[in-house]
LOVO-439138 format. One line per 8 residues: number of its first residue (from 1); their letters; for each residue z, y, x negated of C-alpha. Coordinates in steps of 0.2 Angstrom, whole numbers, always signed. Layout:
<sites>
NUM) a) Z:Y:X  ...
</sites>
This chain:
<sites>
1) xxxxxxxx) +299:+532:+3  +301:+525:-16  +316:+538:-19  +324:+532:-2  +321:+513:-9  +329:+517:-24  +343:+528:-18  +346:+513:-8
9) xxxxxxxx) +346:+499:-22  +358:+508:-31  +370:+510:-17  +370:+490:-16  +374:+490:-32  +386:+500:-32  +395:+491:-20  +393:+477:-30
17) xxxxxxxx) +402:+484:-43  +416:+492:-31  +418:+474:-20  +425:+457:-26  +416:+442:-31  +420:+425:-25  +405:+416:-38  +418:+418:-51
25) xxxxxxxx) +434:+414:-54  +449:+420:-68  +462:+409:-77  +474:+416:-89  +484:+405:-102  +495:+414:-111  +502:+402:-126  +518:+405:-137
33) xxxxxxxx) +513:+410:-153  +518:+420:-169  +508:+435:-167  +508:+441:-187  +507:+454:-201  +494:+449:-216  +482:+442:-202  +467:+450:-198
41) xxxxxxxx) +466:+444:-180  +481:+439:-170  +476:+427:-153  +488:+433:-139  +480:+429:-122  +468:+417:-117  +455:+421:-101  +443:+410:-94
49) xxxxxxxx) +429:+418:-81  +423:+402:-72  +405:+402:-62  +407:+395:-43  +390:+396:-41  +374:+394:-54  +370:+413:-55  +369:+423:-72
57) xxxxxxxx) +378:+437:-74  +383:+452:-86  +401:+458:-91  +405:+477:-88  +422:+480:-91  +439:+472:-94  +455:+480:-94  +470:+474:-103
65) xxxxxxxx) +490:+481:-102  +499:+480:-119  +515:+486:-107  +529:+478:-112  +526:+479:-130  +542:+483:-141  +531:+496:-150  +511:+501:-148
73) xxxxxxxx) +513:+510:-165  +515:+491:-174  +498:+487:-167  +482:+492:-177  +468:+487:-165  +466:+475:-151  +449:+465:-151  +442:+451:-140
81) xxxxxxxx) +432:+438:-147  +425:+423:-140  +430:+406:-140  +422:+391:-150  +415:+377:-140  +432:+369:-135  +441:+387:-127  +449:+388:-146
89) xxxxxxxx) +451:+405:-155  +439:+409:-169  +431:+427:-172  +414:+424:-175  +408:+433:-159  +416:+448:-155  +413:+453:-137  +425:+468:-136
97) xxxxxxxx) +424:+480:-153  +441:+484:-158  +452:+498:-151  +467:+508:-154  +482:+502:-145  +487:+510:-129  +499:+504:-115  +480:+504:-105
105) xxxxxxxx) +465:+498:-114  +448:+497:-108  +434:+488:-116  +416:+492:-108  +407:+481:-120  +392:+476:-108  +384:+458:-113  +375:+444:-104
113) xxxxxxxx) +384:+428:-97  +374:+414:-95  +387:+397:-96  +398:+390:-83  +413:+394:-91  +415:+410:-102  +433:+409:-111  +438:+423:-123
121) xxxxxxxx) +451:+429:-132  +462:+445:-133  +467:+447:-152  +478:+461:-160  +480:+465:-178  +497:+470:-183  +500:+484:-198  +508:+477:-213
129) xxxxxxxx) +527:+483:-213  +534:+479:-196  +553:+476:-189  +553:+458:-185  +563:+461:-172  +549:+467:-160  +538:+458:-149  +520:+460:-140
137) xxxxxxxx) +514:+458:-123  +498:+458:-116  +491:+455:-100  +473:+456:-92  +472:+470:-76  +455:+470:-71  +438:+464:-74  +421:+469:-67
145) xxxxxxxx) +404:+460:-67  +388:+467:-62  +389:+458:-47  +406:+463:-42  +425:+463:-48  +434:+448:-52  +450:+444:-43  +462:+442:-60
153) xxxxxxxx) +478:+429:-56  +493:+440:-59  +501:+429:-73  +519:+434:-83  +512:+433:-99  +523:+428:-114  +532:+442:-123  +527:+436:-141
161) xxxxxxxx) +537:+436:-157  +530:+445:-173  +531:+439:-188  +525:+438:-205  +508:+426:-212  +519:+421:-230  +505:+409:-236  +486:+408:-227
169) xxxxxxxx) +475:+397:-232  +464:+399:-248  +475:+415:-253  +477:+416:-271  +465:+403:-274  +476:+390:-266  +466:+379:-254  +483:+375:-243
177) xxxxxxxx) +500:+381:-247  +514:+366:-238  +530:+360:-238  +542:+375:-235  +558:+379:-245  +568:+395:-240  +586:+402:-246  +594:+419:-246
185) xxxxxxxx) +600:+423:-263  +618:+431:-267  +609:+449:-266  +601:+446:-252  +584:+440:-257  +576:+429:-249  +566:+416:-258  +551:+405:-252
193) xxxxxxxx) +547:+390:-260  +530:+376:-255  +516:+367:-262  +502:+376:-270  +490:+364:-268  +475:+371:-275  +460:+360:-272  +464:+351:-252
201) xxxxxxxx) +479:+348:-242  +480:+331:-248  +497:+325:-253  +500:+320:-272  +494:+314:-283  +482:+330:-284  +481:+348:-294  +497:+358:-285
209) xxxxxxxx) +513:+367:-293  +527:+373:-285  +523:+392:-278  +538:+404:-274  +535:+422:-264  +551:+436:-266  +556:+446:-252  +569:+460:-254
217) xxxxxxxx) +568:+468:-236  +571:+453:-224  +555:+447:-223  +545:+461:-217  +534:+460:-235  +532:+449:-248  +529:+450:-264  +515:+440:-274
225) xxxxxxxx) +516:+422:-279  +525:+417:-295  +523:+399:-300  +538:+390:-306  +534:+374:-310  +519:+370:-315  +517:+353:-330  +500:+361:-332
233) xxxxxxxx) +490:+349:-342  +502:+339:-349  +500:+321:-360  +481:+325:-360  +477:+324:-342  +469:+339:-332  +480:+347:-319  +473:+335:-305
241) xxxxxxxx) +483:+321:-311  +500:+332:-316  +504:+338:-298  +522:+344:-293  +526:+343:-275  +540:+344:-261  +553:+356:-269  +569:+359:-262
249) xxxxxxxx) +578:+375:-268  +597:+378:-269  +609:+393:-272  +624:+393:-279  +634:+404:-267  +646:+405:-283  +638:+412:-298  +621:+417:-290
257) xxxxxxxx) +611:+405:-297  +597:+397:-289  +589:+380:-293  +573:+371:-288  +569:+351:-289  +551:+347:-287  +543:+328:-290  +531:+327:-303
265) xxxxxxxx) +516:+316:-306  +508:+310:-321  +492:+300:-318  +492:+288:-307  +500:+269:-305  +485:+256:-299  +489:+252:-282  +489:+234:-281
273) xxxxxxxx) +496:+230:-299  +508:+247:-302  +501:+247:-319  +495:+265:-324  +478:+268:-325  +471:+275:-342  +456:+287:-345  +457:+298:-331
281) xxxxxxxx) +449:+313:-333  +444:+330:-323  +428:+320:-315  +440:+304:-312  +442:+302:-291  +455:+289:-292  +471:+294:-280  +487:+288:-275
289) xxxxxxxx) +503:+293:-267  +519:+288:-272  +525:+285:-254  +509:+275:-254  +509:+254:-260  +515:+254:-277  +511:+273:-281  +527:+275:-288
297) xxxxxxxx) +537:+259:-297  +554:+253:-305  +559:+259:-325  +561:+279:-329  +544:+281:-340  +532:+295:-334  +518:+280:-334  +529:+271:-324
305) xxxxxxxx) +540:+283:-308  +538:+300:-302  +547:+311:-311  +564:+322:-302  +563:+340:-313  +575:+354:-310  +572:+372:-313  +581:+385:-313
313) xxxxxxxx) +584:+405:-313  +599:+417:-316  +590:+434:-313  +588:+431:-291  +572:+422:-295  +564:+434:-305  +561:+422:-320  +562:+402:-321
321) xxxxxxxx) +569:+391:-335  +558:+375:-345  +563:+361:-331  +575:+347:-334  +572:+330:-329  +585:+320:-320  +574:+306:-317  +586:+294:-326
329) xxxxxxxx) +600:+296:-315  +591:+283:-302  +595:+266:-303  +583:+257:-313  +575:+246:-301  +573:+259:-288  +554:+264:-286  +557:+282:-282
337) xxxxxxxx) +569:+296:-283  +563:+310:-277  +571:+329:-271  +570:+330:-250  +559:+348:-245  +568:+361:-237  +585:+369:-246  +602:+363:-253
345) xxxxxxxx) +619:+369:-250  +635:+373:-259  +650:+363:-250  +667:+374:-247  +674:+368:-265  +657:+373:-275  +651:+357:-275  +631:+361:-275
353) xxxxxxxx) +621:+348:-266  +603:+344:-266  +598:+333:-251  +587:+318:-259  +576:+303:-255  +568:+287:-263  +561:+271:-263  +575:+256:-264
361) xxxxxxxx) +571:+241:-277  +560:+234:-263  +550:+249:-260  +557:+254:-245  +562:+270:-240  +578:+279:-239  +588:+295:-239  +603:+302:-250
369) xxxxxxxx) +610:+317:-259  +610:+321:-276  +627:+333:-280  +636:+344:-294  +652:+346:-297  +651:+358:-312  +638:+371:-307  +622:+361:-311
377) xxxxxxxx) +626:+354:-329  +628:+336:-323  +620:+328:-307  +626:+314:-297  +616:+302:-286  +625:+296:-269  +621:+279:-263  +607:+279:-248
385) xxxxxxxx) +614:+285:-232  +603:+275:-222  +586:+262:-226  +569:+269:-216  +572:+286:-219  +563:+299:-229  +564:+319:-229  +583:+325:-226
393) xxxxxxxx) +593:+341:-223  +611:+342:-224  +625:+354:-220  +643:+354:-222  +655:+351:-207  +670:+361:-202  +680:+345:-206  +673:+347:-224
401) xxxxxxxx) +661:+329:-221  +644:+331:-228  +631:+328:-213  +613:+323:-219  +600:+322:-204  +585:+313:-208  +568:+308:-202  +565:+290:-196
409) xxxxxxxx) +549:+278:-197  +555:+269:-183  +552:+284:-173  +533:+284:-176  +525:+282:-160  +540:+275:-153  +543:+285:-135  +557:+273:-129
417) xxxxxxxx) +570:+277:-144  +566:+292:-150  +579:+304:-162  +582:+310:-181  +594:+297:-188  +613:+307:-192  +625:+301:-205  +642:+306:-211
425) xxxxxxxx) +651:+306:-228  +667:+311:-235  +665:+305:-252  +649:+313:-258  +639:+298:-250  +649:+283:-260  +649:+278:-239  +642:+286:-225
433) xxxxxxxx) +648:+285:-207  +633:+284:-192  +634:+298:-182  +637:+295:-162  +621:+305:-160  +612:+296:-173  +593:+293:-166  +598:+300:-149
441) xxxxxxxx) +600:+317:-149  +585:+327:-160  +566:+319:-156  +554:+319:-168  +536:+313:-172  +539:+307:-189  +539:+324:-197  +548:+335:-210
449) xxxxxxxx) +566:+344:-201  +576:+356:-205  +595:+360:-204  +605:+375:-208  +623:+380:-203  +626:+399:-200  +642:+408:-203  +648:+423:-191
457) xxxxxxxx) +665:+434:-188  +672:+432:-171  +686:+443:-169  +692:+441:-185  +688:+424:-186  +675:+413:-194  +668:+403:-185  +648:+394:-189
465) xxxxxxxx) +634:+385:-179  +622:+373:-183  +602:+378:-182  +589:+364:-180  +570:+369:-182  +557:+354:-179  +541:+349:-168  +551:+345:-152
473) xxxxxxxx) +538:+329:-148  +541:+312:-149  +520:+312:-154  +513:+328:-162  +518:+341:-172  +519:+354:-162  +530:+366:-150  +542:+371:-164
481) xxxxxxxx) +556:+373:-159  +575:+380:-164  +587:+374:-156  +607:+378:-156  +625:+367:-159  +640:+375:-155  +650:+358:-158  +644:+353:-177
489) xxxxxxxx) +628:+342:-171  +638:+334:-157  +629:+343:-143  +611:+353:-144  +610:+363:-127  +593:+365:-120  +597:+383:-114  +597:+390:-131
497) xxxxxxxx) +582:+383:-137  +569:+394:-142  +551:+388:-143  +542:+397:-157  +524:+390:-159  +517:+378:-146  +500:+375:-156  +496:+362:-167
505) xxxxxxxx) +502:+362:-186  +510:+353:-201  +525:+353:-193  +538:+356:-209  +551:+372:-208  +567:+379:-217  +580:+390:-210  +590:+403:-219
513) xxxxxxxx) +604:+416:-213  +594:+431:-219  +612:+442:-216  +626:+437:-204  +616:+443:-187  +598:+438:-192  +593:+419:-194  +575:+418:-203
521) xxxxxxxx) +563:+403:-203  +549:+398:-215  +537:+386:-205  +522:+378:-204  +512:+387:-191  +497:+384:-182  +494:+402:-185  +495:+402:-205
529) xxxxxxxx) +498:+390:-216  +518:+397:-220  +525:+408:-205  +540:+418:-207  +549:+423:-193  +566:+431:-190  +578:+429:-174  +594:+439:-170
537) xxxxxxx) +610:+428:-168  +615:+439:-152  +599:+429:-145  +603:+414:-151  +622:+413:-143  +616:+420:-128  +622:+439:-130
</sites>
């Protein structure tokens, strides 16, 4: 009789297993993001096993399809963890021990479930050297319960783009790396510039130089940081208050060479008075920010405005030179003068410009360009282009105007009128022109933009397109997003846009051509703290 009782109780459940459950219930979210190299866990798919009735249960077996995926063999394992408390990824629980990839993978990891709402994560780790090109798909088949299978919604998960984790956060004894600069050098290097902010994320006034990482295969590996400008403990003060921040890095597409611009801090100005404040020391808290009150003030001194240094290199970034300070080419009264993050651009006639920004003898922002005319021996400041603005990118038209398109105060929190303010310029910005689509084409929620124009052959003929990376919100810095001109800025179709990160980040990027068929973009990711990520210009157009 026991045997028969027995034989019995495991016939139920074993129907139990073999039938479907109605006490719980499957979503799936399946989020663009950069899935990348250098990382060791990778989120891909969300899943959510929601309780329909208060009864405990134990997890048997989940099934997930990496069909669709470019190649398995980029793929070193696939993992799942579980969420933190608010369904994000983090991987302090693993619930599903790490796999080989296969276009089938089953995880028979056996654990107790006793919440309402179990979310978990499916994670891959990529290998290091990877073609960019390639993307990963993941989807959930099945998964079983003790008390029964689980009906799984059939969802068309996102076919993600790889990519490669530049900068992560406290790599190389770098708290946060920020502010991204990228340019392709005459040989084809690609060079990445940003903030290697040692100590927190905090803006200047703080201990940061100016980091650069060298890639000689299109991005697919990096190699290790350099620092290039770096004012160490200069005048007597600890690193902490001789901070360089928000480069922007140019090539001369004529001779090769390549120059970066970083502001530079020396102590810091009271904010109240604008005096500098003596005595600061390695123990001294005292901060300020030279966007911030009177953080930054009229005259040239070091004790008295932030500081526009310029370095250079003639060997494709290999070595740097001793900066030079331009500083005294602002006008006196102005309270800052500052390079704008991102890159420069050489003009048709060799004219190298560096896109530029300040504070006006009032204090109030505004955005300009700073040019060459014989290969970076002499810079010249251009008048402001527009009053408001802050970080700028500019490009060169085909009717030979300098566009500068720059981010707007008036557009913080502003949801009625919303867009990057455009400007024009014939005359190296002794007068600029408003653009039609000047705060009505390009949203933005206050934040760091970049712009790049990319050169193709077309039959024989040359012809170019203008890229646009930014967070496409009027609120938060996040869904970044490239979008596409074929009109020199006058139109931005939504067809071509291509959303690359929907998370949450910092929100600043920079666009190079990595060759003539292959765009690249260096941006702050919710993913890594610099994200580099390649797209083909066949996908871009359409083709």
């Amino acid at each position: 009789m026991k045997k028969m009782i027995s034989a019995l109780f495991a016939v139920v459940i074993l129907l139990q297993s073999c039938s479907y459950t109605d006490e719980l219930k499957v979503e799936i979210t399946s989020p663009v993001l950069p899935v990348l190299t250098g990382k060791e866990a990778n989120p891909v798919m969300k899943v959510q096993v929601i309780r329909q009735q208060p009864v405990d249960y134990s997890m048997r077996k989940i099934v997930v399809s990496l069909e669709g995926t470019t190649d398995l063999n980029d793929i070193e394992w696939i993992s799942l963890f579980k969420s933190d408390s608010e369904g994000r990824f983090i991987t302090d629980t693993l619930i599903g021990e790490a796999q080989p990839p296969a276009f089938v993978v089953t995880f028979k990891d056996s654990f107790s479930v006793t919440e309402d709402t179990l979310t978990f994560w499916v994670s891959v780790t990529l290998k290091e050297d990877i073609d960019l090109t390639h993307r990963i798909k993941v989807q959930c088949k099945s998964i079983s319960a003790d008390i029964g299978k689980i009906r799984v919604p059939a969802v068309d998960t996102q076919l993600l783009r790889v990519g490669a984790a530049v900068r992560q956060h406290m790599q190389d004894g770098v708290h946060t790396s920020r502010i991204p600069g990228l340019v392709t050098s005459k040989k084809g290097t690609l060079l990445a510039i940003y903030d290697a902010r040692y100590e927190s994320a905090r803006d200047l006034q703080g201990h940061m130089d100016i980091g650069l990482n060298r890639s000689t295969d299109g991005g697919r590996t990096w190699e290790p940081m350099q620092t290039i400008l770096d004012m160490n403990e200069w005048g007597g003060l600890p690193e902490k208050y001789n901070g360089v921040s928000d480069a922007c890095i140019l090539v001369d597409e004529n001779t090769g060479d390549i120059y970066v611009a970083g502001l530079w801090m020396h102590g810091v100005l009271d904010r109240e008075t604008g005096k500098w404040v003596e005595g600061m020391t390695e123990d001294s808290t005292r901060w300020i920010h030279q966007w911030q009150a009177k953080g930054s003030q009229p005259g040239f001194g070091v004790k008295e405005t932030s500081q526009f240094l310029i370095t250079k290199s003639t060997d494709d970034g290999l070595t740097w030179s001793e900066p030079v300070n331009i500083t005294l080419l602002k006008k006196k009264e102005w309270w800052l003068f500052a390079p704008a993050p991102g890159h420069g651009i050489t003009l048709s006639d060799g004219t190298l410009v560096f896109p530029t920004q300040g504070r006006d003898e009032t204090g109030n922002p505004f955005s300009n360009i700073t040019w060459s005319k014989d290969g970076g021996k002499t810079w010249n400041v251009s008048k402001p282009a527009s009053s408001g603005t802050t970080e700028c990118m500019a490009v060169e038209l085909a009717d030979g105007s300098v566009m500068l398109n720059m981010r707007d105060n008036r557009n913080r929190g502003n949801e009625e009128v919303n867009g990057r303010t455009i400007a024009t310029t014939t005359d190296l910005g002794e007068t600029w022109t408003e653009h039609p689509t000047s705060r009505k084409a390009l949203i933005e929620p206050t934040c760091m933009a970049s712009l790049h124009k990319h050169m193709y052959n077309d039959d024989g003929t040359e012809k170019s397109i203008l890229l646009f990376v930014n967070p496409n919100s009027t609120s938060r810095r996040d869904h970044i997003t490239l979008k596409v001109s074929f009109d020199d800025g006058r139109t931005w179709p939504e067809e071509y846009w291509i959303l690359l990160d929907e998370y949450s980040g910092r929100g600043y990027s920079c666009i190079t051509s990595v060759n003539d068929s292959t765009i690249g973009i260096l941006y702050e990711s919710s993913q890594a703290d610099m994200v580099f990520q390649q797209i083909a210009f066949n996908e871009l157009i359409g083709k």
